[in-house]
N, C-alpha and C positions, 0 to 999 in steps of 0.2 A: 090534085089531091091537096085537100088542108093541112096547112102544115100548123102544129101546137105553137103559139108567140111564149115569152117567157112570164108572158103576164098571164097565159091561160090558167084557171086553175086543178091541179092533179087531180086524180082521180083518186079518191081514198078506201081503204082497206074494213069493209064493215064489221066493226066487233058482234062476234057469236052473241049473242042474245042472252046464254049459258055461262057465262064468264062476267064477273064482277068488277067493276074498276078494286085497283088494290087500295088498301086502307091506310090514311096516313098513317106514321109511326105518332106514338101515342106523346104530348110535352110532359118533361118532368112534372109540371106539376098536377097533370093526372096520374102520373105511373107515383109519385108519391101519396097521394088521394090513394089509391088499389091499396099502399102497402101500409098507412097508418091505420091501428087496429082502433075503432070508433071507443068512446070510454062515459060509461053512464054517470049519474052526477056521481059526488065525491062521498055521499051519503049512505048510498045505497053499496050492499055489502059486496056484488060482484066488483067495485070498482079496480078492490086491490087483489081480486085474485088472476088478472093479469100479469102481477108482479112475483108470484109464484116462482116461474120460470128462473128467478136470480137466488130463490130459496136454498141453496145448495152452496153458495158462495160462504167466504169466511167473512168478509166484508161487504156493505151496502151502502155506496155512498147516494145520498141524497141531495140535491141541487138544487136552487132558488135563482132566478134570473134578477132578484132585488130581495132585499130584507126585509119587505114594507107589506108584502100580497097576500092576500088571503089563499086564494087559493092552494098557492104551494105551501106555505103551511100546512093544512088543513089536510091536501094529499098525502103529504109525508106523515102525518098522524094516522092515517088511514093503511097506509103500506106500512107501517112501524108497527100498528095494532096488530096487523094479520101475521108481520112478519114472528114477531113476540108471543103472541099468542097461538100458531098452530107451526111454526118452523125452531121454534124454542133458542132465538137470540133472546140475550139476555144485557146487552149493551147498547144503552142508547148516548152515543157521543154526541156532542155539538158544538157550533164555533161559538164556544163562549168562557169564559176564565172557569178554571177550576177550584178555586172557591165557593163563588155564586151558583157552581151544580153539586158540589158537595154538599151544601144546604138543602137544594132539592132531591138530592138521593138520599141522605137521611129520611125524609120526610115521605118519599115514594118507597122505600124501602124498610119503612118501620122501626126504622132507625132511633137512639135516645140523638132528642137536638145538641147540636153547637151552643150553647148559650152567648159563647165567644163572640159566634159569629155574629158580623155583619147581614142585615137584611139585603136577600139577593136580587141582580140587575138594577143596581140603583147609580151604575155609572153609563153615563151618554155612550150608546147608543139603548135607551131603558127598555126603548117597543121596541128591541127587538126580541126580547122574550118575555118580557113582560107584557102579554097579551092573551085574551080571549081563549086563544086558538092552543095557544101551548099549555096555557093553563089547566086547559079539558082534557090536554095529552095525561101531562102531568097526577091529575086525579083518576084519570081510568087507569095507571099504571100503579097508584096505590093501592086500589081497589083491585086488581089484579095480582099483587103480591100478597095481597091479604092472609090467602088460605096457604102460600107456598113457603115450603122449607127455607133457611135464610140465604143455603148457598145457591137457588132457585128462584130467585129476586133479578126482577129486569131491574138494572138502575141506568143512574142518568152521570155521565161526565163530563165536563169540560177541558177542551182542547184547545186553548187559548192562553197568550202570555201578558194582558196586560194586568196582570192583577200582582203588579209588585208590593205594594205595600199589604194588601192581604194577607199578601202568601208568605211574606215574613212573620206578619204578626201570629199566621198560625203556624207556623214550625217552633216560634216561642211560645206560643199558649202549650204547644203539646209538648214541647222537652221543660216548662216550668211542672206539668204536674208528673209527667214518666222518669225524665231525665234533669235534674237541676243543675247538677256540673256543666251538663252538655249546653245547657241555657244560657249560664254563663260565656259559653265559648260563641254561642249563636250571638249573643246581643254586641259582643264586641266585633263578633266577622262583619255583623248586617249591620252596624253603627257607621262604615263607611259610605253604603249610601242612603242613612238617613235624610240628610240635605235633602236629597232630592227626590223621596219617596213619593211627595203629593204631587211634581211635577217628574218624570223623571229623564223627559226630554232633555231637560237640559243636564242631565248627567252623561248624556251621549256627546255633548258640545263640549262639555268640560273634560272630556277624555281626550276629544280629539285637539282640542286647544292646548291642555299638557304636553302630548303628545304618548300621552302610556293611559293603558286600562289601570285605572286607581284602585276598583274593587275586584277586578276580576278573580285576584289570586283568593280572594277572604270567601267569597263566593263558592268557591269550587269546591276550596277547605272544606264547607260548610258542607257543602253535600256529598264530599270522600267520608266524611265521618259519619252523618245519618247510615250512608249505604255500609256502614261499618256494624253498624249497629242492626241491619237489617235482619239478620238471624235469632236474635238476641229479643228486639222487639214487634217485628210482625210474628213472631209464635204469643205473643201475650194479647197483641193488641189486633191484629188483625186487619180491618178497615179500619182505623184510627191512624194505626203508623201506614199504611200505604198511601193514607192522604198527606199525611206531614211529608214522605219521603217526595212526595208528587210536587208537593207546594215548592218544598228544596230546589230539586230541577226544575221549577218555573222561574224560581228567582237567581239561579246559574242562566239560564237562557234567553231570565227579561235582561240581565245587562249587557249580554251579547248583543241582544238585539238595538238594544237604546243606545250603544256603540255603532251598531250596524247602518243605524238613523242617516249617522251623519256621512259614511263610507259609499253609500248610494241608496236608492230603491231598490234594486236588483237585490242586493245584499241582504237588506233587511227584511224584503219579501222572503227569500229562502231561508234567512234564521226562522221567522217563522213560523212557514209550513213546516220545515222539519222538525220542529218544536210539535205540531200537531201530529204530525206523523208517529215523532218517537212517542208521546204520552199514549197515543192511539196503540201502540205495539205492548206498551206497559199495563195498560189496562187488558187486553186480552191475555197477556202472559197471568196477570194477578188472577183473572177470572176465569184459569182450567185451557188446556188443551182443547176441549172442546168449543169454546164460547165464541162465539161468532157477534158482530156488533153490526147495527146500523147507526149512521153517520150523517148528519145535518150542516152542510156547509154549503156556502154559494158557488153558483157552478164556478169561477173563477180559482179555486178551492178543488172542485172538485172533478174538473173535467180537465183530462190528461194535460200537463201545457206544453211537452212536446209538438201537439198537432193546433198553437192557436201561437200569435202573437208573442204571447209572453216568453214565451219559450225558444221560439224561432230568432227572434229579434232583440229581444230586451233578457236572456238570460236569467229566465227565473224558473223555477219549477215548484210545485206544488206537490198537496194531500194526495192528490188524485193520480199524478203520475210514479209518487214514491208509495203508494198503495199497490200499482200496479205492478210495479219491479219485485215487490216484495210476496205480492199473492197471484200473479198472471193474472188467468183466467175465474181464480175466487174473488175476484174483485171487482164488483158491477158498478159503474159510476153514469149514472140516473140523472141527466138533465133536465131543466125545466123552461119554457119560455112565453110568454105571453104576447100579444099584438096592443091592444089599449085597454086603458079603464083606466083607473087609481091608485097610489101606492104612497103609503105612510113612508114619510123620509123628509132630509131636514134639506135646507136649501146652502149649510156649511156645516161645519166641525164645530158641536155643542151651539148650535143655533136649536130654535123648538122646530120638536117634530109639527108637520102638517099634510093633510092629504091634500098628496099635489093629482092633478092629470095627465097621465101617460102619453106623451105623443104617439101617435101612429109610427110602427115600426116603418123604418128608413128602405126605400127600393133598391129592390139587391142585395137584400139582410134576409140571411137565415130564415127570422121572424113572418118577410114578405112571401119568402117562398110557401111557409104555411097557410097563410093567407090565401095564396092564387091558388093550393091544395085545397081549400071548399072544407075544409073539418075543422068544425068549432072546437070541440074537445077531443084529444085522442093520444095515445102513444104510439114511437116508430119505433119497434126493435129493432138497431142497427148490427146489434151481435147477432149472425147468422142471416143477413137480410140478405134480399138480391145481390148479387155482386153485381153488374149492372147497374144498379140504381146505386150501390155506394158509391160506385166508380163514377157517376152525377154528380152526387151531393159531396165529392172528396172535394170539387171547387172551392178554394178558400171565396170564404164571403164574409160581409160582417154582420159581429153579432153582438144583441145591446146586452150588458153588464150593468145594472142600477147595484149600489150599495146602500150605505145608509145616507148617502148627499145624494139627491137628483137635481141636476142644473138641465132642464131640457131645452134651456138656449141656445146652448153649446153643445147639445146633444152628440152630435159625430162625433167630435173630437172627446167630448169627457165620457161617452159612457159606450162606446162600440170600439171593437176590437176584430181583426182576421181569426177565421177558425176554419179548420176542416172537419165536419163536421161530425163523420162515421168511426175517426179517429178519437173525436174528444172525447167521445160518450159514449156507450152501450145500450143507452135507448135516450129517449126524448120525448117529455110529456108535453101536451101544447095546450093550454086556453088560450082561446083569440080574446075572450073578454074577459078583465078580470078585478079587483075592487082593493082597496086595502085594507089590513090587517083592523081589528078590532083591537088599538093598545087601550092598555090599564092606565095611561095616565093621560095629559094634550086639554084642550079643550072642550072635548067633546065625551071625555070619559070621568072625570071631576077627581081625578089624583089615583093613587094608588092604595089598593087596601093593607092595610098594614098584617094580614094575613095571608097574603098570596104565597103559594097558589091555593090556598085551603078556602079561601073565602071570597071567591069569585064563580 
């Protein structure tokens, strides 16, 4: 009898004919392809009624992956249009001094001008509102208050602290013609930090070289007493003193901050956002129990920093996570990110803007995962999405942050940060390609009009 050696080969088991080999399990970056909801251009009007779904929130934060792109501009006018016009916010905030949108909310709001004022975004970083894009927001939001009652007016504020010398000069334009007593008391608080009003960096240097806050105490004076008067003169004045009182506490919080300068990053990042945060709380309080706002800042800004780097590691917190503590689940915070193209931005601090070329997002970034996903445009609703798939994309990875400098030499290190991703945001918009902004000023645009935004 033959006996089997160990070399012979077995005898194998034929699969039924009826039975299918099993199907691999599907890679992330198909099971994220299944779950980004595809998104038409940015023109066409179905685009923002995908963003519906956050209609119901009190707050809307809005996110830019760089200051410089057109296209999240352009989206965010798009979702801010639909949101204003059929879900009736009436707040559109931005990261930008509250001065420079006081200007523009008189003007989109039918307002008698400032004559006081300064003509607005004419301090570095200028594109970043002074553009194209925001311009066209800007006048459809005139033209949309036109017909409407005045306490029924979308306006536009600013959430932002660098505007010290501004925001002094207008707390004394408005207590010289309301309050002249009180002016006298303003020019002598805010006389402390004249010196260093045009720079005021270095009034942060010469605190900490004293060793004591020089103006702090004159500062604070200044705004115990406005809020003293808050009864007194918002019944006469209405939107006039809730701008003065607003300027007040920006210039209580710019010398915080310009003290904070020299204390660390951490520090001064948190003075702040919570600087945005609280003016962001005071503009809803002034604007009715009901008023609900959308909110324009960069995702770094805007997405939770609990779940990214900032937060984990470097102790900072932001708009976006003190939104969230404050409203839970009324508060949808709306990412944005793109793979390449162009993006207006300067190559340092007050160098000229220029549109540079986006490098290819880095492998193993957030951005790349989109990428190997196969959808050019689209959004991912992470609130409410697969639990499975969040439980994927929880993997911290990096994600790139342009502001107003892009160095893509040094790409890793100056503009990518850890995030997880389902945490930071509430959804996430993607263009893989995308262009930069249209500014009003540069080379390529021949200055600024001295009627912006009326006359672009």
């Amino acid at each position: 009898m033959h006996r089997q050696t160990d070399t012979a080969p077995l005898a194998r088991t034929p699969t039924p004919p009826d039975i299918a080999p099993r199907a691999a399990k599907p890679g992330l970056p198909e099971r994220l392809r299944e779950a980004i909801e595809p998104l038409p251009d940015i023109d066409d009007p179905a685009f923002a009624e995908t963003f519906d779904r956050y209609a119901d929130c009190r707050v809307v934060l809005l996110g830019e992956a760089s200051h410089g792109t057109s296209e999240f501009y352009r989206a965010r006018a798009a979702i801010t249009k639909r949101l204003v016009e059929r879900h009736g916010f009436r707040i559109v905030a931005l990261e930008a001094d509250w001065p420079d949108a006081a200007v523009i909310d008189r003007h989109v709001r039918h307002r008698a001008a400032n004559e006081d004022a300064e003509p607005p975004f004419t301090r570095f970083p200028t594109w970043m509102w002074r553009n194209a894009e925001v311009a066209a927001l800007f006048r459809w939001m005139r033209r949309f208050n036109e017909t409407r009652a005045a306490h029924d007016r979308a306006g536009v504020y600013g959430l932002d602290l660098y505007s010290l010398n501004a925001s002094i000069r207008a707390v004394i334009d408005y207590l010289d013609e309301r309050d002249p007593e009180t002016a006298v008391i303003a020019r002598e608080r805010y006389g402390c930090l004249m010196p260093w009003v045009k720079d005021p960096a270095h009034y942060g240097l010469a605190a900490l070289t004293y060793g004591h806050a020089k103006c702090e105490d004159a500062v604070l004076a200044m705004l115990r007493e406005m809020l003293e008067k808050r009864v007194e003169l918002a019944q006469r004045d209405g939107a006039e003193w809730f701008e003065a009182e607003q300027n007040a506490r920006l210039v209580a919080n710019a010398e915080n901050y310009y003290r904070a300068m020299y204390r660390g990053a951490a520090e001064s990042w948190n003075v702040r956002d919570a600087h945005m945060a609280e003016t962001l709380l005071q503009v809803l309080r002034a604007r009715g129990e009901s008023s609900r706002a959308v909110v324009w800042a960069h995702n770094s800004h805007i997405g939770d920093a609990r779940f990214t780097e900032m937060g984990r590691t470097r102790g900072e917190f932001n708009l976006g996570q003190l939104c969230r503590e404050q409203f839970g689940r009324d508060a949808a915070l709306i990412g944005f990110g793109t793979h390449t193209g162009t993006v207006a931005a300067a190559s340092d601090w007050d160098a000229p803007m220029r549109v540079m070329p986006v490098n290819p997002s880095m492998a193993g970034s957030v951005e790349r995962l989109f990428v190997d996903a196969g959808e050019p445009r689209g959004v991912l609703h992470l609130r409410g999405a697969d639990a499975g798939l969040n439980t994927a994309l929880a993997a911290e990875r990096q994600e790139r942050f342009i502001g107003v400098i892009y160095r893509p030499d040094t790409e890793r290190w100056s503009h990518y940060a850890e995030v997880s991703l389902p945490a930071q945001f509430d959804a996430y918009v993607w263009f893989e390609h995308t262009r930069a902004l249209d500014a009003l000023e540069g080379p390529h645009a021949g200055g600024v009009p001295d009627t912006y935004p009326v006359g672009v």
